[in-house]
C-alpha positions in Angstrom: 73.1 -137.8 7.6 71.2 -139.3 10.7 74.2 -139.1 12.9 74.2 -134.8 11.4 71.0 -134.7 12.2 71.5 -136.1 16.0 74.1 -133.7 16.7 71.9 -131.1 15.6 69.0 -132.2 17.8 71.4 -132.5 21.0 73.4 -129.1 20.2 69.3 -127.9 20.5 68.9 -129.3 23.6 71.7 -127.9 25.1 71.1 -124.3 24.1 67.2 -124.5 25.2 68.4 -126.0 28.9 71.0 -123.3 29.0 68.4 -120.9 28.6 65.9 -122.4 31.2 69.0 -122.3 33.7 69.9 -118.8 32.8 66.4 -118.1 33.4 66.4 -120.1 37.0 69.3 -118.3 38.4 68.1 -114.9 37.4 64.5 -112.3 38.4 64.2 -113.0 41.7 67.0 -114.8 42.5 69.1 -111.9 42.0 69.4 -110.0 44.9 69.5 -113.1 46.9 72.9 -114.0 45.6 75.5 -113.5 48.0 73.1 -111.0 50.6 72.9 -114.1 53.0 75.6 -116.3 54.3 74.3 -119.5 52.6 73.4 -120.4 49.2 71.4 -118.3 47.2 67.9 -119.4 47.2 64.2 -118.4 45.2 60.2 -118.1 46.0 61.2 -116.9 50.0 60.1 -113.7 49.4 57.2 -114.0 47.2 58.5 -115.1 44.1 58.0 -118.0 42.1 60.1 -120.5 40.9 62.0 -123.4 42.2 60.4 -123.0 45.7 63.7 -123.7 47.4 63.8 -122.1 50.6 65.9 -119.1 51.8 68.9 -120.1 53.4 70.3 -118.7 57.1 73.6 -119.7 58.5 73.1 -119.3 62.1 76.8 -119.1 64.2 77.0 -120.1 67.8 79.9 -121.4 70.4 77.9 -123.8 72.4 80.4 -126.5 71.4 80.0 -127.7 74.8 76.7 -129.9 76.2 74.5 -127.5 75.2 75.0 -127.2 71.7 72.5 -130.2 71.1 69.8 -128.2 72.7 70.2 -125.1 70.4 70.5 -127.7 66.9 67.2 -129.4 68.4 65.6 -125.9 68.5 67.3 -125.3 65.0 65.8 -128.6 63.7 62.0 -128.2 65.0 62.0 -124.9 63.3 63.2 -125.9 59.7 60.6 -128.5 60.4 57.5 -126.2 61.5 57.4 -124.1 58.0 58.7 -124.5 54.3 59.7 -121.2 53.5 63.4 -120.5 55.4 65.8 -122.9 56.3 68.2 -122.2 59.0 71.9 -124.1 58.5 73.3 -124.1 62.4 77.0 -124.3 62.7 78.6 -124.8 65.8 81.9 -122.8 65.6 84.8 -123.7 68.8 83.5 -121.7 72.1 87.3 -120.6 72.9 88.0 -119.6 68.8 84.5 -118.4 68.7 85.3 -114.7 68.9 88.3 -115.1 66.5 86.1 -116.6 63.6 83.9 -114.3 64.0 86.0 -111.3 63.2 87.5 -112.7 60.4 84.7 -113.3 59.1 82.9 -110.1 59.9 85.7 -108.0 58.3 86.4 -110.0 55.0 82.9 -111.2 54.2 83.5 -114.7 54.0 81.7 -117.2 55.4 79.9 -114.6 57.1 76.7 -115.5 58.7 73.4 -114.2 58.5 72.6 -114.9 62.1 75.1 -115.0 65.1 75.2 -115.5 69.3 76.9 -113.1 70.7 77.7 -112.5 74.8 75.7 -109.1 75.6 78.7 -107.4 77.3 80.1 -108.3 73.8 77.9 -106.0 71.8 79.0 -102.6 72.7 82.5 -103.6 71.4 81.0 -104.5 67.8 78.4 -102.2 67.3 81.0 -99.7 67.9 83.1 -101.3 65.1 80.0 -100.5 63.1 79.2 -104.4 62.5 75.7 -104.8 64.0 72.9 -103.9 62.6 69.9 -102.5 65.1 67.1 -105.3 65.4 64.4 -102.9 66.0 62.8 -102.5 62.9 63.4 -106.8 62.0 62.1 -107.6 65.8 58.3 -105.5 64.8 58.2 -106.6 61.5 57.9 -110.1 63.2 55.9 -109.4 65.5 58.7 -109.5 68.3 58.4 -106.8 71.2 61.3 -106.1 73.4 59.1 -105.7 77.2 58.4 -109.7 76.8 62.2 -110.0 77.6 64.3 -109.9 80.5 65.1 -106.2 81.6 68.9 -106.5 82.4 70.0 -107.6 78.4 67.8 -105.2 76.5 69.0 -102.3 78.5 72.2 -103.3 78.3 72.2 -103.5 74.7 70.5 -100.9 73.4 72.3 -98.1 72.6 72.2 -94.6 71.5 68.4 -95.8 71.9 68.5 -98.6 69.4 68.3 -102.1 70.4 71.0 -104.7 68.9 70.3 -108.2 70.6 67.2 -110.8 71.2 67.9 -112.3 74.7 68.2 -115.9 74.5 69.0 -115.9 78.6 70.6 -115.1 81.2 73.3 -117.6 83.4 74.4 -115.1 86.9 76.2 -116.6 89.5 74.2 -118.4 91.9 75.0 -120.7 94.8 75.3 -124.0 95.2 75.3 -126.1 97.9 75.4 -129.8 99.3 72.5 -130.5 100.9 73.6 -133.7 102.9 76.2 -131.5 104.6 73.6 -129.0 105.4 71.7 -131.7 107.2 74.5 -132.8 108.7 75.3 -129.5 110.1 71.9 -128.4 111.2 71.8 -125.8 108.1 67.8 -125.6 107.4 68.1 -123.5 105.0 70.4 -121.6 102.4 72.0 -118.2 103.6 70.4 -115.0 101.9 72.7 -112.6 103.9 76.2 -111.8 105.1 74.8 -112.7 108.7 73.0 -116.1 108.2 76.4 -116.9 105.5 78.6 -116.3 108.2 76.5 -118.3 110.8 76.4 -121.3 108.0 79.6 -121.6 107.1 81.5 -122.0 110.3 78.6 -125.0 111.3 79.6 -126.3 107.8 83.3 -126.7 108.3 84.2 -129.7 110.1 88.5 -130.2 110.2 88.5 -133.0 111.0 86.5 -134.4 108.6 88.0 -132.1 106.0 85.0 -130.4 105.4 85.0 -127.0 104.5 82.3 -124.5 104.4 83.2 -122.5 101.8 86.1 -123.1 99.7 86.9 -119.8 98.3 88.5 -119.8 94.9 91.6 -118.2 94.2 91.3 -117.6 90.2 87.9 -119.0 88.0 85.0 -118.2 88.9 86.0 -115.0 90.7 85.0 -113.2 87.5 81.6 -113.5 88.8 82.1 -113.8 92.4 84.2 -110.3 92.5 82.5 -108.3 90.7 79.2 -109.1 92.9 80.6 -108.7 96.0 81.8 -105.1 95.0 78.6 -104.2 93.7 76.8 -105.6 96.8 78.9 -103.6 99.2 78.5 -100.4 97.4 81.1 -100.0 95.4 82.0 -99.9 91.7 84.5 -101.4 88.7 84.5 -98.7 86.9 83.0 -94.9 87.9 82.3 -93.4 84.9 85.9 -92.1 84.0 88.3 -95.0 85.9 88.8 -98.7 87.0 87.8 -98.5 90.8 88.5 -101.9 92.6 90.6 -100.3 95.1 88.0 -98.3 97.2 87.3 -99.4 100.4 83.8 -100.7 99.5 86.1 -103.5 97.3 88.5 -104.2 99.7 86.6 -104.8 102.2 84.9 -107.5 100.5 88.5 -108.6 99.6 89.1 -108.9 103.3 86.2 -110.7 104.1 87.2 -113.4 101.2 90.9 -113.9 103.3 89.4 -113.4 106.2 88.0 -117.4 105.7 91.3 -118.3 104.7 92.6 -117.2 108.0 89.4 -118.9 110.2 90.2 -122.4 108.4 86.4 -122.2 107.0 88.7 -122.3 103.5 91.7 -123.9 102.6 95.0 -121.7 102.4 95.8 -122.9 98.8 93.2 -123.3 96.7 94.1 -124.2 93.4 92.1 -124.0 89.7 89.0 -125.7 90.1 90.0 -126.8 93.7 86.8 -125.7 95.4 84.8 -127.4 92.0 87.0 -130.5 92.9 86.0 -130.4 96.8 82.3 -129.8 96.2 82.4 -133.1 93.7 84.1 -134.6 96.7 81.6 -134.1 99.3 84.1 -131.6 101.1 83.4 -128.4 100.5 79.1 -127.6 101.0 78.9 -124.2 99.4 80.2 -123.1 96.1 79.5 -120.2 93.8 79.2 -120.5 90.1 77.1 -120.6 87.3 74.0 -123.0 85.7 76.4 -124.4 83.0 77.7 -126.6 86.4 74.4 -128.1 86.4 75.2 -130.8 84.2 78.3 -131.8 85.7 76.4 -131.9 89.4 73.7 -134.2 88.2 76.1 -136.7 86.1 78.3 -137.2 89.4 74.9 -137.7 91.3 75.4 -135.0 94.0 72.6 -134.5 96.2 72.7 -130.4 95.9 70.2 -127.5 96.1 70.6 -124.0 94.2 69.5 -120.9 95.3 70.4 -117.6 94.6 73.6 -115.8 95.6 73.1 -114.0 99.2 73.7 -110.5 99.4 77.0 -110.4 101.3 77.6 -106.4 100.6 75.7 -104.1 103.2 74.2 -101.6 100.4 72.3 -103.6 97.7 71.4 -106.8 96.3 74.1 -107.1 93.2 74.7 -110.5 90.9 77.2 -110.3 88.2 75.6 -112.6 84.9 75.9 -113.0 81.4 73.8 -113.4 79.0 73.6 -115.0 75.4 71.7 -113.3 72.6 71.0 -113.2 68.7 73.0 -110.3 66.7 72.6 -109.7 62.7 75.4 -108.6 61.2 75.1 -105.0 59.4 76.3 -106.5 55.9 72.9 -108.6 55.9 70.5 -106.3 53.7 68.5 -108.8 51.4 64.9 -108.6 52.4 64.4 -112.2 52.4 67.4 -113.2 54.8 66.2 -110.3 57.0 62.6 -112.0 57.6 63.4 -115.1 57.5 65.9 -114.3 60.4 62.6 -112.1 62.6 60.8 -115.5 61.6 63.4 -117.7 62.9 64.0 -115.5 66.2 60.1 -114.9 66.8 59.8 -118.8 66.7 62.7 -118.5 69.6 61.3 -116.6 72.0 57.9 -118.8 72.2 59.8 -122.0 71.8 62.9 -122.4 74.0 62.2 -124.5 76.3 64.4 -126.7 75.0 66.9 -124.4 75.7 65.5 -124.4 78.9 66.2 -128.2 79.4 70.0 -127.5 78.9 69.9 -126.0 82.3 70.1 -122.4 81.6 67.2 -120.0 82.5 65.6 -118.5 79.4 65.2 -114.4 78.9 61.5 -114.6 77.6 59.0 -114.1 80.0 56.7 -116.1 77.7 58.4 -119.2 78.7 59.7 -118.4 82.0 56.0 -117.6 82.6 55.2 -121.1 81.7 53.9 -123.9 84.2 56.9 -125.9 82.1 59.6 -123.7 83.1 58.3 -123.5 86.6 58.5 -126.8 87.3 61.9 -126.6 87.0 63.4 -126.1 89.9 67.0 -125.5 88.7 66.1 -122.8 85.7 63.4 -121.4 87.5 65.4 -120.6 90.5 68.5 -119.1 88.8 65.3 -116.7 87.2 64.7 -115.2 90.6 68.7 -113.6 90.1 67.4 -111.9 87.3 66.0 -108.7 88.9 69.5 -108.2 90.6 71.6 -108.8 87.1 74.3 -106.6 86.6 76.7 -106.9 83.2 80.0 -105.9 82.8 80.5 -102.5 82.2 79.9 -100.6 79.0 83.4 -100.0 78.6 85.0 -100.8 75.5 87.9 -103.5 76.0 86.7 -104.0 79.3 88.2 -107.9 79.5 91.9 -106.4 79.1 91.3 -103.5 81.1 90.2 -105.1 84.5 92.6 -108.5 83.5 95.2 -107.2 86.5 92.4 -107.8 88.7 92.3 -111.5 88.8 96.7 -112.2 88.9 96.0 -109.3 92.4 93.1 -111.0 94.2 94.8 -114.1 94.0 97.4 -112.9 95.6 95.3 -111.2 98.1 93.4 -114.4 99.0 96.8 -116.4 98.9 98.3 -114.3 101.6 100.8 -113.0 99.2 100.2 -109.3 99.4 97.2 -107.2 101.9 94.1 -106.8 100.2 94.8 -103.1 99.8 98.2 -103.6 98.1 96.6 -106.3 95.7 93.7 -104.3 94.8 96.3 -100.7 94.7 98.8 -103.2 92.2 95.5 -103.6 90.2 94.6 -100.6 89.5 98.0 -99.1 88.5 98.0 -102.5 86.2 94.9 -102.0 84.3 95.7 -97.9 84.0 98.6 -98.8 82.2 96.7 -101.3 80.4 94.5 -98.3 79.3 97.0 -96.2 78.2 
């Protein structure tokens, strides 16, 4: 009878915690299941309850040196406030794109928050997978003018915004700065003239010292596309690829044209000219800040300053630029402040980011005696005004991918300037079609 009577007093307790869990997981709870990518959570948006906090899964590639910086942003935040906490995942930078659209288009794993290249957002807001950040950016209190120019424009679209600038990494120049003294260089070149002048102090045969080792393949993505710009010409003019007009190939020229004064090597290889400036042997080099680590671990005694104009029309820098992108499947109220909360805290707090070497798109920060005093960040900054994207053109990466095989060709010797650059165009038409 005692042992009947136990059974009866545990089958009870069962029911009556059954109930109190039913209870738990529903009300408020409810809508949060499954809106976010992470676990459903209760008491973010008001409600009472368990006070567990309103999960965020926040996708980036920085799987390179920088991705600590970002997680120590990530971790400060979760720690400045109780109500959201934001789960960073760092997802492969070279797979990044691939996750991504799996997960867009079937919904799992999806996140709630994501970084996405700017010249990568016309391509998925077209595919009807961003959401506009308008409306999420007032609600926190988040206005658009204390940003960089270039990225806004860029991605706002049919007059709605879809990306918070994180920053903005153009092509700048490097160069050593024991070489300069050597040579009697007193100061980086700003134009074609003073480039010209430098370079040919800088090269010294029989040293093997070169004064500009122009690259055949990487980083010409950014160098190219400048120079064209620069001179006056265009990639794309509305309606066609355009890296065959004389404005291009002149600057085409000019790139072979060092080749054939010895200033450059004849056969430059990948990452030949980043191998020679490591080496001492090669005193100017075009790239981008994410070489700033690698400059400073091999204890290079090197300056940065921005990219001279070359072109004789306008002052042009080819850049990227990273920003934050919701998805459009993210709807629950909760996820959707917590994320304005999380990118509000951003835009006032990245210096961190800052200390990864990159230059920041807030003008809050870049405004800051902090950011200032870096020399490095603060200088790449100054590029800013002169930031050009890629352009809006849908698939633009395989369209102008002919370009690259034909100006190495062109800088190898293998084919005029004009051929390359005619071969390129036909390619990427074709590509088009």
């Amino acid at each position: 009878m005692k042992r009947s009577m136990q059974k009866g007093a545990s089958l009870l307790l069962m029911v009556m915690s059954l109930a109190l869990v039913v209870t738990a997981c529903g009300g408020n709870n409810a809508k949060n299941n499954g809106a976010n990518g992470g676990e459903a959570t209760q008491g973010a948006d008001g409600g009472s309850g368990s006070g567990k906090k309103t999960e965020l899964l926040f996708w980036s590639p920085f799987s390179g040196s920088d991705g600590p910086f970002m997680k120590k942003i990530v971790d400060k935040y979760n720690s400045s406030q109780d109500q959201y906490k934001v789960k960073f995942v760092i997802q492969p930078n070279g797979e990044y794109y691939k996750q991504l659209d799996v997960a867009l288009s079937t919904g799992k794993e999806r996140p709630d928050l994501m970084i996405m290249h700017v010249d990568q957002v016309p391509t998925y807001q077209s595919k009807d997978q961003l959401q506009p950040v308008d409306e999420l950016a007032a609600a926190a209190g988040i206005n658009p003018a204390d940003f960089a120019e270039a990225p806004v424009k860029y991605a706002t679209i049919d007059s709605k915004l879809y990306t918070i600038p994180l920053d903005i990494h153009p092509v700048v120049m490097y160069y050593n700065k024991d070489l300069f003294e050597q040579a009697g260089v007193t100061a980086p070149p700003t134009n074609r003239a003073e480039f010209d002048a430098a370079v040919l102090k800088l090269t010294d045969k029989a040293k093997g010292v070169y004064g500009y080792v122009v690259p055949t393949l990487w980083p010409q993505q950014f160098i190219f596309p400048s120079l064209v710009w620069q001179n006056g010409g265009e990639l794309w003019n509305g309606t066609d690829v355009a890296y065959n007009s004389p404005e291009a190939v002149e600057m085409v020229q000019w790139l072979r044209d060092m080749v054939d004064k010895g200033i450059s090597p004849a056969n430059v290889q990948q990452d030949g000219e980043n191998t020679l400036f490591l080496q001492g042997k090669n005193a100017i080099q075009f790239n981008g800040p994410w070489m700033k680590s690698q400059f400073d671990e091999a204890g290079l005694n090197y300056g940065v300053a921005v990219m001279p104009q070359i072109g004789k029309a306008k002052q042009a820098i080819y850049g990227g630029s990273h920003g934050f992108v919701v998805p459009k499947a993210v709807t629950d109220s909760s996820a959707l402040a917590g994320i304005g909360d999380f990118l509000k805290y951003v835009s006032g707090n990245s210096l961190d980011w800052a200390e990864s070497g990159q230059a920041v798109a807030s003008k809050t920060v870049m405004d800051s005696a902090e950011f200032q005093a870096m020399e490095f960040q603060s200088t790449v900054s100054k590029s800013f005004p002169s930031v050009q994207f890629a352009p809006n053109v849908l698939n633009w990466g395989t369209i102008i991918e002919p370009v690259w095989g034909e100006l190495s060709n062109a800088i190898l010797g293998k084919k005029s300037p004009q051929q390359a650059m005619d071969d390129a165009v036909a390619k990427s038409r074709q590509a088009m079609k």
